[in-house]
C-alpha positions in Angstrom: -27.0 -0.7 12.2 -28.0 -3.3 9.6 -26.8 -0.8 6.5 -23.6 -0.6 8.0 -23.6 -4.3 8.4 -24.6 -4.3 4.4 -21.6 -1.6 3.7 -18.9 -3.4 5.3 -20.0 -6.9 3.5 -19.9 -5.5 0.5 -17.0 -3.6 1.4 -15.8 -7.1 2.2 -17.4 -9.1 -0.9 -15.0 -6.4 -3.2 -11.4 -7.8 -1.7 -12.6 -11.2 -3.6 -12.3 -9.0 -7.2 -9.0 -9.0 -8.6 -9.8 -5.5 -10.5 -10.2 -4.3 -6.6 -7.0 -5.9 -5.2 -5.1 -4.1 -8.4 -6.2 -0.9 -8.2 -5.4 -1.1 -4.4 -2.4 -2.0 -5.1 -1.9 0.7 -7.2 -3.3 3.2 -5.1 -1.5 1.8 -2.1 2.2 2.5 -4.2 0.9 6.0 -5.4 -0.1 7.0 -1.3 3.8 5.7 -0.7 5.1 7.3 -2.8 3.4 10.9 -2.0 4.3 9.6 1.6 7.6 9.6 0.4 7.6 12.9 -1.7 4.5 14.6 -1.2 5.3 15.1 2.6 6.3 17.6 4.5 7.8 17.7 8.5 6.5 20.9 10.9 8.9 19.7 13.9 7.8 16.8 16.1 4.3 17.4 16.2 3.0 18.6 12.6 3.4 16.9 9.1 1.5 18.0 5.8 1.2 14.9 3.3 -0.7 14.2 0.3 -1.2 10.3 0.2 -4.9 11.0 2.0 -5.6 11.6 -1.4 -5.0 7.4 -2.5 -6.4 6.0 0.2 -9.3 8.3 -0.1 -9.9 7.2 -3.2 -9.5 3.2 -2.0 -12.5 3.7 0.9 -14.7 5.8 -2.1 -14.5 3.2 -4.9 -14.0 0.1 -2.2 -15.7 1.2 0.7 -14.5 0.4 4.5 -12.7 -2.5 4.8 -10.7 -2.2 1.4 -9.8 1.3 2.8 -9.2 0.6 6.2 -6.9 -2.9 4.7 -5.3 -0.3 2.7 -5.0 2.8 4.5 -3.1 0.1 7.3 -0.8 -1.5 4.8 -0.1 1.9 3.7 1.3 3.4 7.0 3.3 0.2 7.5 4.7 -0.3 4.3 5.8 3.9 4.3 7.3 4.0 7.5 9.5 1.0 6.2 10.5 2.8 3.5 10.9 6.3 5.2 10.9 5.6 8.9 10.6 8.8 10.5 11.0 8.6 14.5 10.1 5.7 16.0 7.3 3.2 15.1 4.1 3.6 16.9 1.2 1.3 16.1 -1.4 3.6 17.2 -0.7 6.0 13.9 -1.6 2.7 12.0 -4.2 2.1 13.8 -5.5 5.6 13.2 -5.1 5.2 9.4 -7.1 1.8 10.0 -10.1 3.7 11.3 -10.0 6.8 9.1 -10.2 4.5 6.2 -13.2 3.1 7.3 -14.4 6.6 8.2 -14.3 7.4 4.8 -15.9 4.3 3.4 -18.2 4.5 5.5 -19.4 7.8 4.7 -18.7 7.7 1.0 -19.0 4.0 -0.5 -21.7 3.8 -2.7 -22.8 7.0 -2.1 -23.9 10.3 -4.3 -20.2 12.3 -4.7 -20.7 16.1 -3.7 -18.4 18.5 -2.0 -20.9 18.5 1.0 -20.2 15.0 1.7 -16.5 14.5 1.5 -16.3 18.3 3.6 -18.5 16.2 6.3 -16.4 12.3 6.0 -13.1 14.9 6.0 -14.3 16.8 9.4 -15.4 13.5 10.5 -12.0 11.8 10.2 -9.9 15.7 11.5 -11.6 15.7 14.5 -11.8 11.8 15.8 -8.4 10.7 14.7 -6.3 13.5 13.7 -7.1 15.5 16.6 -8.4 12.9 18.7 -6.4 9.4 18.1 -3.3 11.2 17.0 -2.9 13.8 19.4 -3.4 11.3 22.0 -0.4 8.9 20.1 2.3 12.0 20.1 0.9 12.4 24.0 1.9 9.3 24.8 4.9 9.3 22.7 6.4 12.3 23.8 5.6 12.8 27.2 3.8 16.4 26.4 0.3 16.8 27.9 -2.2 16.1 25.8 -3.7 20.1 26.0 -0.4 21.1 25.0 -0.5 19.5 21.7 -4.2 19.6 20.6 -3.7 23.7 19.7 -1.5 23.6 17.2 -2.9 20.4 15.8 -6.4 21.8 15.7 -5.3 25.0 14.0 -3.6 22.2 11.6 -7.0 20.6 11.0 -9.1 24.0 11.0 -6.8 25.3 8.3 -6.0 22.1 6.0 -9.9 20.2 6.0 -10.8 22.9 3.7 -7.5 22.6 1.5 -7.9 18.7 1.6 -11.4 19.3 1.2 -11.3 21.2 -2.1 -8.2 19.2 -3.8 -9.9 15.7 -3.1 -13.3 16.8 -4.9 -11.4 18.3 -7.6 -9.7 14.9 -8.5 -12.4 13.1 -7.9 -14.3 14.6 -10.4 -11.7 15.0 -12.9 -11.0 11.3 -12.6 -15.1 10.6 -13.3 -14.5 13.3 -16.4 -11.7 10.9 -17.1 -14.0 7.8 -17.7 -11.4 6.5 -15.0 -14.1 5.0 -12.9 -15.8 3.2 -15.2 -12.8 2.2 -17.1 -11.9 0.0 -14.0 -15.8 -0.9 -13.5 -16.4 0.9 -10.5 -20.1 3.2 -10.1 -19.8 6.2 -8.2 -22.8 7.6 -7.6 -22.8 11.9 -8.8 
């Protein structure tokens, strides 16, 4: 209990670094606009995005409550700008906590595939199939077994896919010198 105490006040201590509040700003307009572009609609129930990829990044260099601040701001600030159905704050609250997942589980902490396959499960099964499945339950009157097939298929097929791409930019952006360059140590 008292590490995760530590990781969140750190966490915390970073929004006080204008280098941190820039980048997340940054990162916060590139996971809007692959909201925007990078996203694609399977009917009601099913949508394929890339912006994971940003605020991934936000909860790995900033830990949890940068991520979670971001990952929040984020789902509010792209539904303004492409509202698609109606406005539901649970999905925000579900970007909330899988922000925090991830800094949680990767914030100062040695980068391998091993470890964002394990935050990425993490986060599919307690708010993508869990959280959200419950949300579009709610939403659209459909039982919540109804739902959670298709959306666990979802999950079983693109954790892998997400998986693999996120690794593969974060370690071409630590090839980069892109870390460093903005002062932040992630740990190989």
């Amino acid at each position: 209990m008292y590490k995760l105490r530590e990781v969140f006040s750190s966490s915390a201590r970073e929004l006080k670094d204008m280098r941190t509040l820039a980048v997340t700003a940054m990162l916060m307009a590139v996971a809007v606009i692959l909201g925007f572009f990078g996203t694609v609609q399977i009917g009601d129930y099913l949508k394929i995005g890339f912006s994971f990829i940003a605020n991934e990044l936000t909860a790995l260099m900033f830990g949890p409550a940068v991520g979670g601040i971001m990952a929040g701001a984020a789902d509010i600030i792209k539904y303004v700008v492409k509202p698609t159905g109606a406005f539901f704050p649970g999905f925000t609250l579900s970007a909330v906590v899988g922000g925090v997942i991830y800094g949680c589980l990767l914030y100062k902490k040695p980068v391998s595939l091993k470890r964002i396959a394990a935050a990425k499960a993490v986060v599919a099964v307690v708010v993508n199939i869990g959280l959200n499945t419950l949300w579009l339950s709610m939403l659209y009157g459909q039982a919540f077994h109804v739902l959670l097939p298709a959306r666990a298929l979802k999950q079983l097929v693109m954790v892998p896919v997400e998986t693999a791409l996120f690794y593969a930019v974060v370690v071409v952006l630590q090839r980069a010198g892109v870390f460093g360059a903005i002062r932040v140590k992630i740990r190989k």
